[in-house]
C-alpha positions as semicolon CSV with decimal commas, in nm:
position;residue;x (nm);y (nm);z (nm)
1;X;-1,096;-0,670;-0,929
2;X;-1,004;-0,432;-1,223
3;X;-1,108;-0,722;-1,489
4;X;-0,991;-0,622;-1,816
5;X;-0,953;-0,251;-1,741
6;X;-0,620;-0,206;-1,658
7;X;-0,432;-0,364;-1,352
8;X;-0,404;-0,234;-1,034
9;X;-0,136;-0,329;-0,786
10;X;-0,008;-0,237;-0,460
11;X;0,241;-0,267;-0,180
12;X;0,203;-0,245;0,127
13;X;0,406;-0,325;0,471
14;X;0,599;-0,150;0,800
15;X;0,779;0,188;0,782
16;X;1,147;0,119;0,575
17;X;1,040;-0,210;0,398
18;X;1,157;-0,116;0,079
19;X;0,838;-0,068;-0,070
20;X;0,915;0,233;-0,239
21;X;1,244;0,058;-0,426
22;X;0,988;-0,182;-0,591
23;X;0,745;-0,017;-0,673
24;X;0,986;0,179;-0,887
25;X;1,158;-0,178;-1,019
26;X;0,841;-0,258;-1,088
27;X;0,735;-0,004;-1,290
28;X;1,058;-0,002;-1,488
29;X;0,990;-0,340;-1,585
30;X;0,661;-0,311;-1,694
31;X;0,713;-0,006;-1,904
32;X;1,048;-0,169;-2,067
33;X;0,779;-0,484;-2,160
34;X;0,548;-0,188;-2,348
35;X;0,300;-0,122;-2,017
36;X;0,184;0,219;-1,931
37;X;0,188;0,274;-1,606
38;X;0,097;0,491;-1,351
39;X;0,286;0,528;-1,043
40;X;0,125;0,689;-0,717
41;X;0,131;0,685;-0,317
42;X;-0,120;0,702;-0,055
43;X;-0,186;0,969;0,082
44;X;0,004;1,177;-0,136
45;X;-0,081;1,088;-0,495
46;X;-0,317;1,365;-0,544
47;X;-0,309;1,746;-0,467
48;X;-0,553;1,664;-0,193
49;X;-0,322;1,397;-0,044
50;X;-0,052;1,580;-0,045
51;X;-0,227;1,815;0,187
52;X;-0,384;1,532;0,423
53;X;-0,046;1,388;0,399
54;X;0,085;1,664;0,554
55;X;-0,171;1,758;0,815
56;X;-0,199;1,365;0,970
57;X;0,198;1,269;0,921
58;X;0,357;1,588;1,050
59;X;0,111;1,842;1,160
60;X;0,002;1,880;1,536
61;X;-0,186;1,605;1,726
62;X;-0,450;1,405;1,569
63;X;-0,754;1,189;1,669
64;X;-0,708;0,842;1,601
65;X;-1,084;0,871;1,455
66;X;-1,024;1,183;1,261
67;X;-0,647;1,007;1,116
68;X;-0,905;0,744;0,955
69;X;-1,160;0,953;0,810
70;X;-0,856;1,195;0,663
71;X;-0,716;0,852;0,512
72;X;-1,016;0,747;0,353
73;X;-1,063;1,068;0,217
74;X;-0,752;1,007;0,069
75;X;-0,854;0,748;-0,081
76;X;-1,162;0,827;-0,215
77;X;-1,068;1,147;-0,383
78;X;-0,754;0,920;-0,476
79;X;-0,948;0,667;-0,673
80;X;-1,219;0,892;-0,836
81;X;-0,913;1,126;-0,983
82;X;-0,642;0,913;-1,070
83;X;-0,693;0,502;-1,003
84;X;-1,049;0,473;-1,154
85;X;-0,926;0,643;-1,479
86;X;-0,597;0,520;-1,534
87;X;-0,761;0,201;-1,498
88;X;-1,011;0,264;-1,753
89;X;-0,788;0,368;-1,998
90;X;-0,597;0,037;-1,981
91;X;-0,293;0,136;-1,769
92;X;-0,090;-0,112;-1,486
93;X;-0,153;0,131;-1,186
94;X;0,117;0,064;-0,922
95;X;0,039;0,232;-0,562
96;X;0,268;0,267;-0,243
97;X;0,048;0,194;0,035
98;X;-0,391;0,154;-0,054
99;X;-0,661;0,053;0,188
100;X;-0,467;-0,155;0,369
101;X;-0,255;0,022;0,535
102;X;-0,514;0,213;0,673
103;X;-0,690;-0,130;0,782
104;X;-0,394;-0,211;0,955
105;X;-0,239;0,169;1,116
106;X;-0,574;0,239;1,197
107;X;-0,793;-0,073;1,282
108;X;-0,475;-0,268;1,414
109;X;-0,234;-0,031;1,511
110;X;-0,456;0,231;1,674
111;X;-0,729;-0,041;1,816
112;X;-0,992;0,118;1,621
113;X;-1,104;-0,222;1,494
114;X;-1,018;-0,393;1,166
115;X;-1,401;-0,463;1,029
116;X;-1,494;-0,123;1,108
117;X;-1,221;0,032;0,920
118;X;-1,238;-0,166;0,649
119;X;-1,566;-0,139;0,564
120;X;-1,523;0,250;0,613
121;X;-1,198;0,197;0,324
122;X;-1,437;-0,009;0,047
123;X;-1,745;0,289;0,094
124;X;-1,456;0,503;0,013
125;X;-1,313;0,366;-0,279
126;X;-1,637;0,141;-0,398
127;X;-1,527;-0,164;-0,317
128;X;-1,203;-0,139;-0,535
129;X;-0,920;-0,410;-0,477
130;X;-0,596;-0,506;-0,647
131;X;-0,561;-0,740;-0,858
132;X;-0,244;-0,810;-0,674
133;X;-0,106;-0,678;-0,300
134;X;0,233;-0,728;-0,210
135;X;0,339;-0,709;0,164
136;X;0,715;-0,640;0,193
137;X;0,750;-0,789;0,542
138;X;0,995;-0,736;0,842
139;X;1,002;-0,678;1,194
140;X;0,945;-0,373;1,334
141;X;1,251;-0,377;1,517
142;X;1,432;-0,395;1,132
143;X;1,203;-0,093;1,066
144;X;1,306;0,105;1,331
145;X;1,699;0,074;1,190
146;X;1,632;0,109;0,865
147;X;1,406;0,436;0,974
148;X;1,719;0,619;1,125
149;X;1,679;0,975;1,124
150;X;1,359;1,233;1,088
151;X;1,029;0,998;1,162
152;X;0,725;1,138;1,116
153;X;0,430;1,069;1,350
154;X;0,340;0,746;1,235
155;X;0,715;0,577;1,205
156;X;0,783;0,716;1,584
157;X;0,541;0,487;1,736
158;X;0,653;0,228;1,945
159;X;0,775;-0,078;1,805
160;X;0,472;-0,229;1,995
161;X;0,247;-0,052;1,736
162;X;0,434;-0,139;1,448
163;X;0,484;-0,489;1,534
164;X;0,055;-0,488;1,568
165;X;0,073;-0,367;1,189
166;X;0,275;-0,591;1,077
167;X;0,085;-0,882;1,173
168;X;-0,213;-0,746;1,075
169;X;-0,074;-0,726;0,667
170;X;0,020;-1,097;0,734
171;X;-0,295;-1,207;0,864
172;X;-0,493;-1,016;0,571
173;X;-0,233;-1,211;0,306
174;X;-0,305;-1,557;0,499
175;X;-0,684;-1,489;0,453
176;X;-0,649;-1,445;0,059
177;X;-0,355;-1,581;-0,042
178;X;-0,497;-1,552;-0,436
179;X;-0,479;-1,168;-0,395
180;X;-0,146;-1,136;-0,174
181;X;0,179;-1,218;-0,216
182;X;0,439;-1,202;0,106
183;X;0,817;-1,144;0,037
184;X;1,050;-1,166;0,278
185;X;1,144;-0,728;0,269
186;X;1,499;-0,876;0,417
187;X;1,599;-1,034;0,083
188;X;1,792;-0,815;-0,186
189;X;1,583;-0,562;-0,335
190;X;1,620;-0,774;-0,722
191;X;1,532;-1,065;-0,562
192;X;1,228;-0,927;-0,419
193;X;1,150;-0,805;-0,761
194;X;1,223;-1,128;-0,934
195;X;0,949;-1,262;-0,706
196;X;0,686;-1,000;-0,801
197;X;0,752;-1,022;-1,126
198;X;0,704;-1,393;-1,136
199;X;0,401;-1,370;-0,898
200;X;0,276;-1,139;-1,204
201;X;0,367;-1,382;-1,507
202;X;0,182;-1,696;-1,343
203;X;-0,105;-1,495;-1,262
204;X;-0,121;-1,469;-1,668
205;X;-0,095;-1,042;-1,666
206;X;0,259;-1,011;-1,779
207;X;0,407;-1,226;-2,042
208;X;0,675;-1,476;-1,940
């Protein structure tokens, strides 16, 4: 936990939950209510993950071994440049996607095994959690719809794969509930935010 240094939340979920839309609610609430925030994705927050982001989503074929290690490279480099200081200096750090989703896409979704990547995520990012995770949850059959289009390597899996992911994030929520919070990613977008937001104020980190 980020204690009194900040506040550090993510969301997390399928391919086409909506997580983008509030994480940008989000922040526009807590910067109207005088936060600073920083916004950022994984992989792709950094000039490094921006390149790994590229080269494991829509480069050629990669291991499903080598797709983990990339990730929590990410992730490392992720938290040393941008989380850990933003944090520091006192700042609500909202992130699309964190360890996670690699516990899930990679332990769950590509049968590496769940321990083994997670412990592989916390060496990476010394054992840094949010304060809050939010799972925007549907089926991966609502996924695939709402993913109409260009999919990258990841979103053209098999439902199969992304229904494995998906109960992975819901079985990692049902194991903490004090550190997750599950909303319903089939709900109106404000609603969903309402619900964060709340979430937020009774955890005593955002006035009422």
């Amino acid at each position: 936990m980020t204690g009194d240094q900040g506040l550090f939340i993510a969301f997390e979920g399928g391919d086409g939950a909506g997580k983008s839309t509030q994480v940008r609610l989000l922040a526009d609430t807590l910067r109207e209510r005088g936060r600073t925030v920083t916004v950022t994705r994984q992989p792709g927050g950094t000039e490094l993950g921006r390149a790994i982001r590229d080269l494991v989503l829509h480069g050629d074929h990669v291991s499903a071994r080598a797709e983990a290690l990339l990730f929590a490279a990410d992730k490392a480099h992720h938290v040393d440049e941008l989380i850990g200081p933003a944090l520091q200096r006192g700042e609500v750090v909202i992130t699309d996607r964190y360890t996670d989703s690699s516990v899930a896409y990679q332990g769950a979704g590509r049968d590496l095994g769940a321990a083994e990547v997670h412990d592989l995520q916390m060496w990476a990012v010394g054992d840094l959690v949010p304060d809050l995770t939010v799972v925007v949850d549907i089926t991966a059959d609502e996924g695939r719809r709402r993913r109409s289009g260009t999919h990258d390597r990841l979103e053209s899996e098999a439902d199969a794969f992304h229904e494995a992911i998906r109960q992975h994030f819901l079985s990692m929520a049902a194991g903490h509930p004090e550190r997750y919070l599950v909303v319903a990613g089939t709900q109106p977008p404000e609603r969903v935010h309402d619900l964060v937001v709340s979430r937020l104020e009774a955890m005593g980190v955002l006035d009422r």
